[in-house]
C-alpha positions as CSV (number, residue, x, y, z in Angstrom):
1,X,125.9,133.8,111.9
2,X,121.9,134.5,111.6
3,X,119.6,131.2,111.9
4,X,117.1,130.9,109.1
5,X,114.1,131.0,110.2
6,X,111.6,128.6,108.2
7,X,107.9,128.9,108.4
8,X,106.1,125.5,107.8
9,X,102.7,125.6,106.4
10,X,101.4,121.4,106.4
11,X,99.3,120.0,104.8
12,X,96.4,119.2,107.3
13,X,92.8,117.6,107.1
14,X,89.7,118.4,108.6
15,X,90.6,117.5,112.2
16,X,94.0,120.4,111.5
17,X,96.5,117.7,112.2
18,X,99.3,117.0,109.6
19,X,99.1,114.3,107.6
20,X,101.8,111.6,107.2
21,X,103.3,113.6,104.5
22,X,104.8,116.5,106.2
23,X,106.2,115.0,108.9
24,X,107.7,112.6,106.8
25,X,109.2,115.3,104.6
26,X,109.1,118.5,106.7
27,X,108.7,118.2,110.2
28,X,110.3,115.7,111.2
29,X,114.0,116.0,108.9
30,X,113.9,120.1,109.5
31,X,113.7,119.5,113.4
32,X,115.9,116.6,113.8
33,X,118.9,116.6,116.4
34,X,120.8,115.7,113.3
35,X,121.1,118.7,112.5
36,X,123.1,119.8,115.1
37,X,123.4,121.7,118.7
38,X,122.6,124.7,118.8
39,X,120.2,124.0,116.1
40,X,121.0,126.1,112.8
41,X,117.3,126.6,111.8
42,X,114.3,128.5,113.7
43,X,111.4,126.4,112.5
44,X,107.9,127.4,113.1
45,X,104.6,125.5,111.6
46,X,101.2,125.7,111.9
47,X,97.9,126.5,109.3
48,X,98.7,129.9,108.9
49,X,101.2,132.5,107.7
50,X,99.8,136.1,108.2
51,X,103.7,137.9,107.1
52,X,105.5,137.4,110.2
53,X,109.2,137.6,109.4
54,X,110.5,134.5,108.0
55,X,113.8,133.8,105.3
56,X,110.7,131.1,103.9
57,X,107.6,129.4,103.6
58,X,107.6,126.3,102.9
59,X,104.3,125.2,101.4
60,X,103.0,121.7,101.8
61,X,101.1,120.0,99.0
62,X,97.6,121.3,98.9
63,X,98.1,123.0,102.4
64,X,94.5,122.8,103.6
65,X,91.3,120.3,102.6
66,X,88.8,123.2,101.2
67,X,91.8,125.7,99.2
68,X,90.5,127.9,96.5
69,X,92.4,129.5,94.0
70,X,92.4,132.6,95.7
71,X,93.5,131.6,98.7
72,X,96.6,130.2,97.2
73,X,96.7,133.7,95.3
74,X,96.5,135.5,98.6
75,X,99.0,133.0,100.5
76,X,101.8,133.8,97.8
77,X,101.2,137.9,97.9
78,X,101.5,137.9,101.4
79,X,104.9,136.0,101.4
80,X,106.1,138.2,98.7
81,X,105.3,141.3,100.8
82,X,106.9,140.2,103.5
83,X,110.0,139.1,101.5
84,X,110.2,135.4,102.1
85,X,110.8,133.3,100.0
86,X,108.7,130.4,99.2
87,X,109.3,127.0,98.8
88,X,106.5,124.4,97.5
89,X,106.9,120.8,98.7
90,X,105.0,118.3,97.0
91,X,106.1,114.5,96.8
92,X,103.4,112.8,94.6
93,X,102.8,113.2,90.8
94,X,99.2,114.5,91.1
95,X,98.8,115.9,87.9
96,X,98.7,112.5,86.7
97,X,96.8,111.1,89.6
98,X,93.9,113.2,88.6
99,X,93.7,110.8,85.5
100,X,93.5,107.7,87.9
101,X,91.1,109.3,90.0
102,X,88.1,111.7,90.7
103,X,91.1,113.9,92.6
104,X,91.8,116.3,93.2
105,X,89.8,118.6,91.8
106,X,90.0,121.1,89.0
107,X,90.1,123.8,92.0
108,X,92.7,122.1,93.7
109,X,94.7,121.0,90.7
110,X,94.6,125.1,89.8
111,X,96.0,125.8,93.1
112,X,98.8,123.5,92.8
113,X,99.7,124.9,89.1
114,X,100.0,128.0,90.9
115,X,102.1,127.1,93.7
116,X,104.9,125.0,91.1
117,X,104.8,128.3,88.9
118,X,105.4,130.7,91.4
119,X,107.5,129.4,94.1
120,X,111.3,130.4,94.0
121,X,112.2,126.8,94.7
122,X,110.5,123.4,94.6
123,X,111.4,120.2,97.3
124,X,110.4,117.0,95.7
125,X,111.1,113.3,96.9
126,X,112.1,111.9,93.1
127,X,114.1,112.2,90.2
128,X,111.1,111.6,88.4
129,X,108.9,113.3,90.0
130,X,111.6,116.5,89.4
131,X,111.4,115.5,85.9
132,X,108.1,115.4,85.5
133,X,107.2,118.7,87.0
134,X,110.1,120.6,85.2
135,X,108.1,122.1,82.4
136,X,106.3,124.2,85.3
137,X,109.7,125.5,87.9
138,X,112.9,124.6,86.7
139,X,114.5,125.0,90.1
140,X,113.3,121.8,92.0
141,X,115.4,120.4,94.8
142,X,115.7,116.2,95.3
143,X,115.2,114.9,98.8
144,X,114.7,111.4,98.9
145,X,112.4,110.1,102.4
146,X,114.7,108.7,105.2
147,X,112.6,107.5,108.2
148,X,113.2,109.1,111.4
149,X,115.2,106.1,113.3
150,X,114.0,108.0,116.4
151,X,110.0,106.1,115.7
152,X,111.3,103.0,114.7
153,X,110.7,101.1,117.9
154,X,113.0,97.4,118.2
155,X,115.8,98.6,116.1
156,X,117.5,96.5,113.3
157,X,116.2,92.9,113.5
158,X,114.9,89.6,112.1
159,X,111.4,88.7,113.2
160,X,111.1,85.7,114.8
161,X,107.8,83.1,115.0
162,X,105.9,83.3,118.5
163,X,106.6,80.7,121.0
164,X,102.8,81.0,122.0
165,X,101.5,80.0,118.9
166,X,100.9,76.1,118.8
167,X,101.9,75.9,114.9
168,X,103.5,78.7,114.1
169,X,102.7,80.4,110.6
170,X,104.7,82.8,108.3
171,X,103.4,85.7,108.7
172,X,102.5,87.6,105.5
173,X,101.2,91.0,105.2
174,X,100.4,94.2,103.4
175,X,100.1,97.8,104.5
176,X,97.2,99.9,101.9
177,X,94.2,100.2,101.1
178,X,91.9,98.4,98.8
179,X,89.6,101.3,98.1
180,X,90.4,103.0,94.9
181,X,93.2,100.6,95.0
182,X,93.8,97.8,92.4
183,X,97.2,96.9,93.5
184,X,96.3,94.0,95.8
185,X,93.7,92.9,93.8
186,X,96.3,92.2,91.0
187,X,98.0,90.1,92.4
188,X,95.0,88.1,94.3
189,X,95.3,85.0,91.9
190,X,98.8,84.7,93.4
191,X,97.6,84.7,96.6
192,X,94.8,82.3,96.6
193,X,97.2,79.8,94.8
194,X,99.8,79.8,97.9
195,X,96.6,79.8,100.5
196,X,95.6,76.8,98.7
197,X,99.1,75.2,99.2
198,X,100.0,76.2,102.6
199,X,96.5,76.8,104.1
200,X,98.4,74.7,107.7
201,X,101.5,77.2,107.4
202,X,101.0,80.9,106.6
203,X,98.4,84.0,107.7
204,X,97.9,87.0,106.1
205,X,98.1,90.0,107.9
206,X,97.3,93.4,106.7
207,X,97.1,97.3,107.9
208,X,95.3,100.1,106.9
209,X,92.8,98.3,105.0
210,X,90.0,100.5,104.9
211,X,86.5,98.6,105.5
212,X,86.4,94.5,106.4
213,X,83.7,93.7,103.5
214,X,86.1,94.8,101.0
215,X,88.3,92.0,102.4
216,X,85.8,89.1,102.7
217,X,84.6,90.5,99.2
218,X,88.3,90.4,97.6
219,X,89.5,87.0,99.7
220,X,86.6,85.3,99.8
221,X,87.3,82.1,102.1
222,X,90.8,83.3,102.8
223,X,90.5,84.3,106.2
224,X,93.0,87.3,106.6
225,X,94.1,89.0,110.3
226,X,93.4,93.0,110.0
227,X,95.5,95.1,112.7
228,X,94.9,98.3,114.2
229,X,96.7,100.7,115.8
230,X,95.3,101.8,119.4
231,X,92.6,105.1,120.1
232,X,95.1,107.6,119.4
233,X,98.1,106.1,117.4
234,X,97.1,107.1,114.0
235,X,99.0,110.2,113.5
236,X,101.9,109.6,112.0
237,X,104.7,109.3,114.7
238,X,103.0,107.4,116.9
239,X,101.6,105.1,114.6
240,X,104.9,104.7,113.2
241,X,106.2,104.0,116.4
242,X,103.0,100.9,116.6
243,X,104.0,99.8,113.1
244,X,107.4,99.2,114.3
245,X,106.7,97.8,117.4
246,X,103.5,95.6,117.2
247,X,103.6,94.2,113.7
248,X,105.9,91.1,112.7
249,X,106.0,90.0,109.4
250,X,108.5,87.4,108.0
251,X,107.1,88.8,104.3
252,X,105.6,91.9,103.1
253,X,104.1,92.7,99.9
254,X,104.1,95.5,97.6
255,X,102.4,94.9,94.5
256,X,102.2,98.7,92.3
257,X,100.6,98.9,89.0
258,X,102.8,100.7,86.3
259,X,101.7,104.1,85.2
260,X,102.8,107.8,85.0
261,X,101.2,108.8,88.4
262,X,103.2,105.5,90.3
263,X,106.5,105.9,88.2
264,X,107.0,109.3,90.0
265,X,106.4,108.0,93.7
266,X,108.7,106.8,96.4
267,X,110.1,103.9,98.2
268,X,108.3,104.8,101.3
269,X,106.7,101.4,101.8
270,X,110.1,99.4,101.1
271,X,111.8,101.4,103.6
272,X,108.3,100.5,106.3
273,X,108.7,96.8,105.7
274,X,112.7,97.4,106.0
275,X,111.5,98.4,109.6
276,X,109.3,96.1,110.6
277,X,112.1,93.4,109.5
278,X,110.7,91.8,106.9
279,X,111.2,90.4,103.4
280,X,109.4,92.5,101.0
281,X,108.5,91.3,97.4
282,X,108.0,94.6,95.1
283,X,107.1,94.9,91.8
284,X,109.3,95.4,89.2
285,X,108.6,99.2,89.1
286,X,110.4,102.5,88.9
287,X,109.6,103.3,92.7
288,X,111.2,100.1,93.8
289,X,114.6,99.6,90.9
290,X,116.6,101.9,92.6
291,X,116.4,100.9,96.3
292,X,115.6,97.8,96.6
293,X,118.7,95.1,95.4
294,X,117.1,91.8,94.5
295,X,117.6,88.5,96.2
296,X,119.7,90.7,99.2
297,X,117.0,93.2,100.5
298,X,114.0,92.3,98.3
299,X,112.7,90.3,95.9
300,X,111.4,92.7,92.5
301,X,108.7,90.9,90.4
302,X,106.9,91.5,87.1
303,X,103.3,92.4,87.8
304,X,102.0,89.2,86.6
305,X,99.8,86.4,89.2
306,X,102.4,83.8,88.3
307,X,105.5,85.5,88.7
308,X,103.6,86.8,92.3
309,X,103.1,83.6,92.8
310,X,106.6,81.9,92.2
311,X,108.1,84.5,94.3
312,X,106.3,83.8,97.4
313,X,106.4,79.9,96.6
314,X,110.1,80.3,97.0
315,X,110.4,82.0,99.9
316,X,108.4,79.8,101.8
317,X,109.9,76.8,100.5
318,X,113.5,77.9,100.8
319,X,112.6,80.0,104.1
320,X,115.2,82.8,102.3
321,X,113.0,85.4,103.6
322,X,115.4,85.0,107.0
323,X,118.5,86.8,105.2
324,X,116.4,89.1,103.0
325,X,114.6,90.5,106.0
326,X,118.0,91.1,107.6
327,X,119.7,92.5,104.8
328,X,116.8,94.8,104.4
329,X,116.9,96.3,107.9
330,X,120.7,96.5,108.1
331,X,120.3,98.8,104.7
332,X,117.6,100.7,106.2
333,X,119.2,101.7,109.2
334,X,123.1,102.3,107.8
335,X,121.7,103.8,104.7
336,X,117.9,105.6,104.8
337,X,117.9,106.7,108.5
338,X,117.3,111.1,109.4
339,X,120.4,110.1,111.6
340,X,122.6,110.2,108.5
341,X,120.8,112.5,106.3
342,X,119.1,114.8,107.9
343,X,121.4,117.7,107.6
344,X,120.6,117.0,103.0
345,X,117.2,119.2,104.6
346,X,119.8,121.7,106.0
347,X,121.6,122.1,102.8
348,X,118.1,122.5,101.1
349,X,116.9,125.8,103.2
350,X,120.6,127.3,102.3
351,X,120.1,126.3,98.5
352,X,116.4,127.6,98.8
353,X,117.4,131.0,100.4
């Protein structure tokens, strides 16, 4: 039986490494042991595709930072000229970002409408994220994100308080961004009240916050802990692998606005704090309803300060953040793991072909 061979074209920034994305979608499912031995696809990836001889392309999002129309226009005659097929991967509702945000831009937007039009088959990570983009390709493809158990560094677990520490504190944290991000800032109220309360007991902790003024600016007095991952560890794998390993949180938090570019997004972040083995509190949101079961592997809360606020309160009072967290990684790594579906990617190619 002939392998499929699979070319991947990533989506890639201005230093050409992949972002988180692709290897989240792509590289990492389509290359996984999984899949079996010998493995049943030939996968190659890089920036280019210049017509080599391929079954498909898959293309990734918006491919490269500076595409033009043209270039998309070029991209998809060449793969028709060689006879590939082409597949367009895209897992975020960026027709409706672009109402949020300055982004992208009317270039890039064109480029994407072009992709979803003309590919023979489109991979996205939602149901509503296929419904949404349905008036454009009616053949779109569901595969939902699994993490790769193969970066998740400590395996299933329930964090525990350092010995070292001479009181220990519950360890709070958050994994985003504040800039162009009013998530966190929603639910700040929330968050001042319990740091008024247990000022003796708790720290927050947070990743991936972009600049430390925004924090003073949004906290104010609330001193809050910012962690790095080391000179190297921000691509995706390995700082997967550092999330993992170095942060311990006994309660995560997720707060998501409602509106038509978040109701189409994933569940990436509850699966992350599922592997980091904490107790996540989500909002009550499309992303999240699915997933995450309330009271066993999360707590789901209206996006309003006070019901923030009473959810929190509760966990630190009745310390139930202990069997959440371990529900949460035990569903993580029986259920959402590439070691159990990573083969949905094989059936996807043979679909696609």
């Amino acid at each position: 039986m002939t392998v499929p061979k699979i070319h991947i074209l990533y989506e890639y920034g201005s230093d050409f490494r992949p972002h988180a994305s692709p290897y989240i979608c792509l590289l990492r499912p389509l290359t996984h042991p999984a899949l079996g031995d010998p493995a049943p696809l030939e996968i190659t990836q890089g920036h280019r595709y210049e017509g080599q001889a391929v079954d498909a392309v898959i293309v990734d999002r918006l491919w490269q930072p500076n595409v033009k129309p043209h270039m998309a226009q070029e991209l998809t005659h060449t793969i028709r000229q060689a006879g590939a097929r082409m597949i367009y991967a895209i897992d975020d509702n960026l027709i409706d970002l672009r109402l949020e945000r300055d982004w992208p831009s009317e270039e890039q937007m064109e480029v994407m409408f072009h992709w979803l039009q003309e590919a023979d088959v489109v991979w996205v990570t939602t149901e509503p994220l296929k419904k949404r983009l349905e008036e454009f390709n009616p053949h779109i493809l569901v595969l939902p994100n699994q993490l790769d158990e193969r970066l998740l560094l400590g395996g299933p677990r329930q964090v525990e308080r350092s010995p070292f520490e001479a009181t220990p504190r519950i360890k709070i944290g958050y994994m985003g961004t504040l800039t162009h991000n009013e998530d966190l800032r929603m639910v700040l109220p929330a968050l001042q009240s319990v740091w008024q309360r247990h000022s003796s007991e708790i720290e927050f902790q947070f990743v991936g916050v972009a600049e430390q003024s925004a924090i003073r600016e949004a906290f104010g007095e609330i001193p809050v802990r910012l962690l790095y991952p080391g000179q190297g560890e921000q691509e995706y794998p390995l700082f997967q692998m550092w999330f993992s390993s170095h942060v311990a949180w006994h309660i995560a938090l997720s707060p998501l606005r409602d509106s038509p570019f978040t109701r189409c997004k994933s569940d990436i972040k509850f699966l992350d704090y599922c592997a980091v083995g904490a107790a996540g509190i989500y909002s009550n949101v499309t992303a999240y309803q699915s997933s995450v079961q309330h009271g066993q592997t999360g707590l789901l809360v209206e996006n309003d300060p006070r019901a923030w606020e009473d959810a929190i309160e509760n966990l630190l009072v009745t310390q139930a953040y202990e069997p959440i967290a371990y529900q949460a990684s035990r569903y993580l790594y029986q259920q959402r793991t590439l070691a159990q579906h990573a083969r949905d990617w094989l059936d996807a190619v043979h679909q696609s072909l």
